[in-house]
C-alpha positions in Angstrom: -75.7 85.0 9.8 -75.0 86.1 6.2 -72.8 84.2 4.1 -69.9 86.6 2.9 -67.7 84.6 0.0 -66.6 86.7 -2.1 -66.6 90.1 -0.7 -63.7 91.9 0.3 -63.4 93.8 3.3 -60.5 96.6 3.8 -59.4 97.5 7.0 -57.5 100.3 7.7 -55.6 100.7 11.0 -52.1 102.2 12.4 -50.5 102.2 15.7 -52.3 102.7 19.0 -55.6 100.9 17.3 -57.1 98.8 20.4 -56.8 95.5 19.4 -60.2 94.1 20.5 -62.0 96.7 17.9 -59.6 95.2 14.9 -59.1 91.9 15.6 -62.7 90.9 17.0 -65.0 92.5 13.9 -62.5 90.6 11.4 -62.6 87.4 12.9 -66.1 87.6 12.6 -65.5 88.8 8.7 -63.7 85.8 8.1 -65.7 83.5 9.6 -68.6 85.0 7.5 -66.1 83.9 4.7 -65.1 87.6 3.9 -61.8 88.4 2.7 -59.9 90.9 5.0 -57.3 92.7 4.7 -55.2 94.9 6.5 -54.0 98.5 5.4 -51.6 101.0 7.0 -49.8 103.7 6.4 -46.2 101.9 6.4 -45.1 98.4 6.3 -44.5 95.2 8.3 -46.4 95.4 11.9 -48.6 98.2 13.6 -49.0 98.2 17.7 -52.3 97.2 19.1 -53.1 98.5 22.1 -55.6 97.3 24.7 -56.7 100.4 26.9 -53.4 102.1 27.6 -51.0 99.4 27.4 -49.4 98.0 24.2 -50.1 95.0 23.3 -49.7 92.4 20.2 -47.8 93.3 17.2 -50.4 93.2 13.9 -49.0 92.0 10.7 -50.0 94.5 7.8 -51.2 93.0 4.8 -50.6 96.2 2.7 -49.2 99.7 2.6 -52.5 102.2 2.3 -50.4 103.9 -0.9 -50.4 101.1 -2.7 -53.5 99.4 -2.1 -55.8 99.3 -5.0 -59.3 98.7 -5.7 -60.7 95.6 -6.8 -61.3 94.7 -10.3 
């Protein structure tokens, strides 16, 4: 495994994204010690689904329009 401190990893996701293809690549991010973050297009949660059938509500870390770059 690589060592990832320092880098910062944007993830952009909106309703009906299965859950195991979010949440399973960014645990691994973080435990890499990658910083993630999650975008979408509007505020507060997104659904997660897991084949047809909703499931957790995702907490967004920031809206897509005001997401910036790092300097």
């Amino acid at each position: 495994m690589s060592d990832l401190s320092g880098i910062r990893v944007a993830i952009l996701a909106t309703d009906g994204v299965e859950e195991s293809e979010l949440t399973e690549p960014r645990k691994f991010l973080d435990q890499l010690g990658a910083v993630t973050t999650l975008l979408a297009p509007k505020p507060g949660q997104i659904q997660a689904m897991q084949h047809h059938e909703k499931s957790a509500k995702l907490k967004v870390d920031q809206v897509i329009a005001g997401a910036h770059p790092a300097q």
